[in-house]
N, C-alpha and C positions, 0 to 999 in steps of 0.2 A: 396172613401171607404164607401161602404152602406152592410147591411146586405139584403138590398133588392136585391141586382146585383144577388141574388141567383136566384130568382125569374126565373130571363132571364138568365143562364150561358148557355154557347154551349154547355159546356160537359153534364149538367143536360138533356138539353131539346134534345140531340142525341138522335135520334130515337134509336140506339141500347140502350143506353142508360136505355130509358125509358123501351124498349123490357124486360130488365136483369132486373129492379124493377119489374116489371109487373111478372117476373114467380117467384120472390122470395118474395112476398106479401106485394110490395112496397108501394099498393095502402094504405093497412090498416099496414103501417108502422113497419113492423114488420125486416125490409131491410131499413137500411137508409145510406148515404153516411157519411164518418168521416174522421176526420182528414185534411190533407196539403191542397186537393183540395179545401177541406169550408173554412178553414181558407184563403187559397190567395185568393177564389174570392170574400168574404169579404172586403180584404183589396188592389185588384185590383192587385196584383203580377202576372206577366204576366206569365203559364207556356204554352208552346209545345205541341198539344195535347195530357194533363195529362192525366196519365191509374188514375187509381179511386179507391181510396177503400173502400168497403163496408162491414158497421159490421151489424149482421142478427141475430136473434133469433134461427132460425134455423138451424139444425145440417147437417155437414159435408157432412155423409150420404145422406140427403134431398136436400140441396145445389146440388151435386151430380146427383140426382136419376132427379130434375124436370132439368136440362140441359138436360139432354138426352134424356128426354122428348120432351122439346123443340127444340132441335137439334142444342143447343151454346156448341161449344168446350170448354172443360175443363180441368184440369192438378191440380192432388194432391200436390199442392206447398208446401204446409207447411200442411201437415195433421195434424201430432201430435197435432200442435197448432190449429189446427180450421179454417187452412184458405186451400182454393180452391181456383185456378185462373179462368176465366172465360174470352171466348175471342167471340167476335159475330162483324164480319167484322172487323176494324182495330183497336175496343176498347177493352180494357183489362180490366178490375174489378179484383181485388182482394176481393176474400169475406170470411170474416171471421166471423165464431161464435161469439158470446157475453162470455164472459168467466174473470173470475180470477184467481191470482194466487195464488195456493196452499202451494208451496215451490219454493224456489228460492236459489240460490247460485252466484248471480251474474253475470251468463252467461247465464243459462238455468234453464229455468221456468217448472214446473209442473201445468198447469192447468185444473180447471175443467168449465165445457160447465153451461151457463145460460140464464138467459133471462132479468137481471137485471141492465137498460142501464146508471143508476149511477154509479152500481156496475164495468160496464167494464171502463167508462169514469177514475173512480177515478185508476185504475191500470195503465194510460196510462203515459208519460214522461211529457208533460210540459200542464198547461191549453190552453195554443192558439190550441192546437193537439186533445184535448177533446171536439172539436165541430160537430155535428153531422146535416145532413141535410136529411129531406122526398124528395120523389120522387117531390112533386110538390114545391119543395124549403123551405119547412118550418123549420126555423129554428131552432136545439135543443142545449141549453146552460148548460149543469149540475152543471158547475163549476165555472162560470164568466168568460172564458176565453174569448170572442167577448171582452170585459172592454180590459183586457191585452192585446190581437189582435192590438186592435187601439191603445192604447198607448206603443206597441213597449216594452212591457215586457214580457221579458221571465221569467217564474216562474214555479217550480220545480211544483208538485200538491201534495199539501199535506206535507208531512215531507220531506226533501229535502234528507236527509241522507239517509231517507227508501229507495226514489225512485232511489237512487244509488244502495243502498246494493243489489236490485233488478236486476240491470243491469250496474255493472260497463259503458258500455259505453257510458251513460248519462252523465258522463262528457262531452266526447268530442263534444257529443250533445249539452250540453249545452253552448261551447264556439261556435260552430257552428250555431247553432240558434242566439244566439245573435248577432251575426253577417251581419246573412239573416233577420232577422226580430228583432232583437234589437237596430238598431241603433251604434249598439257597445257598448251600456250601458250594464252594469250588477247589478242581484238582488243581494242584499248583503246577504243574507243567503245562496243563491245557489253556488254564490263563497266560501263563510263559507264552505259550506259543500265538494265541489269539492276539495278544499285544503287538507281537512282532508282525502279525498280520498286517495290521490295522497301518493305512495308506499304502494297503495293495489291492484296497476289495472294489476299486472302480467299475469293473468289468462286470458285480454282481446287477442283475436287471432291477428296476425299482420294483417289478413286480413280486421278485422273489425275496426281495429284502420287506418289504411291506408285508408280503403276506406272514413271514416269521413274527413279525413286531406282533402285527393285529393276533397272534396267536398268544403269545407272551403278554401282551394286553387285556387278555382273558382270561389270566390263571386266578387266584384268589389271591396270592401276594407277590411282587414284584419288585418292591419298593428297594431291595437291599441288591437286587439281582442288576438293574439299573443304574444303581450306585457304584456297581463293579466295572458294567459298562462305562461309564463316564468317566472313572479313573484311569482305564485306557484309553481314554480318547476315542473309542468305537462311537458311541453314541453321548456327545456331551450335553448334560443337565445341571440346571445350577442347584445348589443344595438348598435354597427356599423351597427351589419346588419338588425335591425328592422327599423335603422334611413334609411339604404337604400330602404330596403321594403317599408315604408312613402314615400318617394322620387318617387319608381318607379310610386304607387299608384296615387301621384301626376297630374304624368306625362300621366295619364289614363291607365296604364299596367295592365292586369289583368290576365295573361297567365301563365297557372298552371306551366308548366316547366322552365319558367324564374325565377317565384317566388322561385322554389325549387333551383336553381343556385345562388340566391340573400342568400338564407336563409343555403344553406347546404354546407360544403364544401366536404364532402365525398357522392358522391350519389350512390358507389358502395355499403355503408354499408347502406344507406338509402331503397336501393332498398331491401337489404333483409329484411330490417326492417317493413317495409309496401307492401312489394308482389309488387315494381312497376312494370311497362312495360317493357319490352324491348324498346317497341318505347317510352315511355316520358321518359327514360332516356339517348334514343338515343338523343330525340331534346335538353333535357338539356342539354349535352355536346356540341350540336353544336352552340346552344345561350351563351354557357361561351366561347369556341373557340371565337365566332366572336363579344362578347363583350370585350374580352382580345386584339383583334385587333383591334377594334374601338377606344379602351384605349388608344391604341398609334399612334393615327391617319389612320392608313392603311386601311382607307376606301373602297379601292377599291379592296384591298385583300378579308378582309371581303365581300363584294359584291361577289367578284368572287369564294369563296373557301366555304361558308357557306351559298350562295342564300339568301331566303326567312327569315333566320333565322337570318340575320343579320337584319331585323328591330329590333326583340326584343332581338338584340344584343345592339341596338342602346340603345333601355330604360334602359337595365341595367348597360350598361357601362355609363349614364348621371348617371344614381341612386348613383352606386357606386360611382363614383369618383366627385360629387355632381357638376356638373357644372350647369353654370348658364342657362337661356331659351335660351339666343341670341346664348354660344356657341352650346348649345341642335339642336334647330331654323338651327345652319348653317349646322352642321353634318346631320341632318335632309334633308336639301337639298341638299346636295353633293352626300350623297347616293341615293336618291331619280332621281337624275340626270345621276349616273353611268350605262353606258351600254358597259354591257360584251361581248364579240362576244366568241368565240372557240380560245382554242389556237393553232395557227399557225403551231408547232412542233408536229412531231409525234416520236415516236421509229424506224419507219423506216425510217425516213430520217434521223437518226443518223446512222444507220445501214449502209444507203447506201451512206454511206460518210466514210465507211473503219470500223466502230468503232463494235465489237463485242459484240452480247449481251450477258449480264449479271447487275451485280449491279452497274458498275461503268457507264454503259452506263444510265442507269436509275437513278445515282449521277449527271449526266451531265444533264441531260435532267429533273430535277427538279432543276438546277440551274438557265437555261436557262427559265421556267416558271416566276422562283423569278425575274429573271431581268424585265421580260413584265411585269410582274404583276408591278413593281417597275416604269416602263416605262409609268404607264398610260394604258398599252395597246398599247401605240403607233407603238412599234416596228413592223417589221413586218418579215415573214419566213427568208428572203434573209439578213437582218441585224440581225437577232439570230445567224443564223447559222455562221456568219462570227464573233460572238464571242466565239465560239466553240472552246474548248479545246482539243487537242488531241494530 
């Protein structure tokens, strides 16, 4: 963890990169990179090739007018606010004006355009997020936050209640951050303050409170961060299933739709709670499907009736019902072992053994699956069908 890694980062020294400083007057720093990207390559956090964002002196307008000069693609993202996306081969920049806020109501900000780079730092959510970097890596600190960086504290900036009143959703930031870059500790004033929040955050959209969670649902451990949550009453979990959550964590699980199966028992009402997927809460039913049949041994149903989804069938059925490594260890390799072929039976060879289609033909012919599947697989066409009912 050096603030020199700035120096040499990939993303910095991209030639598009430096292309996007160079026309927005990177040289004489008037354009500097801020925020997540300085902050991890600081503290070595590995991302993907991260898109960048860039806060600027310069207005929207001008941002604007020298793209298209230069002929980099660009898209009015967030005007209102000051920001313009900017895209030059497969890097993206976000770049936004220097600006503060003038009013605020918790959700949506009125601000006005500046050029005063304390002035934007000190309006922003936490210090580690207030660090700012020149073209040629040099690095800008307004607030101490490199100190809190390295030592894995998250801290509100400033008055911890203002920076809420500002943006309701800085709670869930704040339990999220601490998570990704806290260690799982918490500031004790930030918690102070997120408590006192909590039964004012109505106003936040389900979208944007969803999208935090599925974020924090992502990290590798969570388990203790959640815990914290529920003791203020932000988000309440019962402690069966936080103990399971610990457990799966344990077990190295980290897969956002298992956790929401360990953690939710309704994910119909979840889903409209937080806008989810269709598909993550297709796979969450199909990892509690084939962790409820791991639960009771039928491993190779599981295997056969749930695929892929029966590994992380497997963690949360050890989670849940806490077994020990060795039984974890043996289920682990039974499944691991199990190979499925097709089933043997079709509807038309019930068909053409007299039996008429409709529902009863289709009661017959998922009874005969439950036996092979029961069999091992063993069985085979010529022995199914001679346990055929009719």
């Amino acid at each position: 963890m050096s603030v020199a890694a700035l120096q040499t980062a990939e993303w910095l020294r991209r030639p598009e990169t430096q292309a996007i400083f160079s026309v927005l007057d990177g040289a004489t720093r008037r354009t500097r990179a801020v925020g997540g990207v300085v902050r991890d390559t600081i503290l070595d956090h590995q991302r993907d090739n991260p898109d960048i964002d860039l806060a600027t002196e310069l207005r929207p307008d001008e941002v604007i007018a020298r793209a298209k000069t230069a002929g980099i693609a660009w898209y009015p993202t967030g005007i209102d606010y000051g920001t313009v996306t900017l895209k030059l081969g497969e890097t993206l920049a976000e770049v936004t004006t220097l600006r503060r806020d003038v009013e605020t109501d918790g959700r949506h900000a009125v601000v006005a355009f500046g050029t005063d780079w304390r002035e934007d730092a000190s309006r922003r959510d936490f210090t580690m997020n207030a660090l700012y970097c020149a073209a040629d890596g040099t690095l800008y600190d307004p607030l101490g936050g490199v100190e809190d960086a390295l030592a894995a504290r998250v801290r509100f900036i400033g008055d911890a209640a203002e920076r809420i009143a500002e943006d309701g959703l800085r709670v869930y930031r704040l339990f999220r951050f601490s998570a990704s870059h806290g260690g799982e500790r918490f500031d004790p004033e930030a918690i102070a303050a997120c408590a006192a929040a909590v039964g004012h955050l109505s106003h936040l959209s389900a979208e944007r409170v969803g999208a935090e969670m599925l974020r924090m649902l992502s990290l590798p451990t969570i388990a203790t961060t959640l815990g914290e949550m529920s003791r203020i009453s932000l988000l309440p979990v019962e402690a069966a299933k936080l103990a399971a959550l610990a457990g799966y964590e344990r077990l190295g699980g980290r897969g956002t739709a298992a956790r929401l199966v360990l953690l939710v028992d309704d994910l119909d009402a979840l889903q409209g709670e937080w806008r989810l997927s269709n598909d993550m809460v297709a796979e969450a039913r199909r990892i509690r499907t084939a962790a409820g049949l791991l639960s009771r041994g039928k491993i190779g149903e599981a295997a056969y009736r749930q695929g892929e989804f029966a590994v992380e069938g497997l963690a949360v059925a050890a989670a849940t019902c806490n077994w020990g490594s060795a039984q974890t260890a043996e289920a682990a390799r039974e499944l691991a072992a199990t190979v499925v072929s097709s089933f043997p039976v079709s509807g038309h060879d019930l068909a053409g053994l007299g039996m008429a289609p409709g529902p009863a033909l289709g009661r017959e012919l998922a009874r005969l699956e439950q036996a092979w599947i029961e069999s091992g697989f063993a069985l085979g066409k010529g022995e199914l069908l001679a346990l055929l009912e009719r």
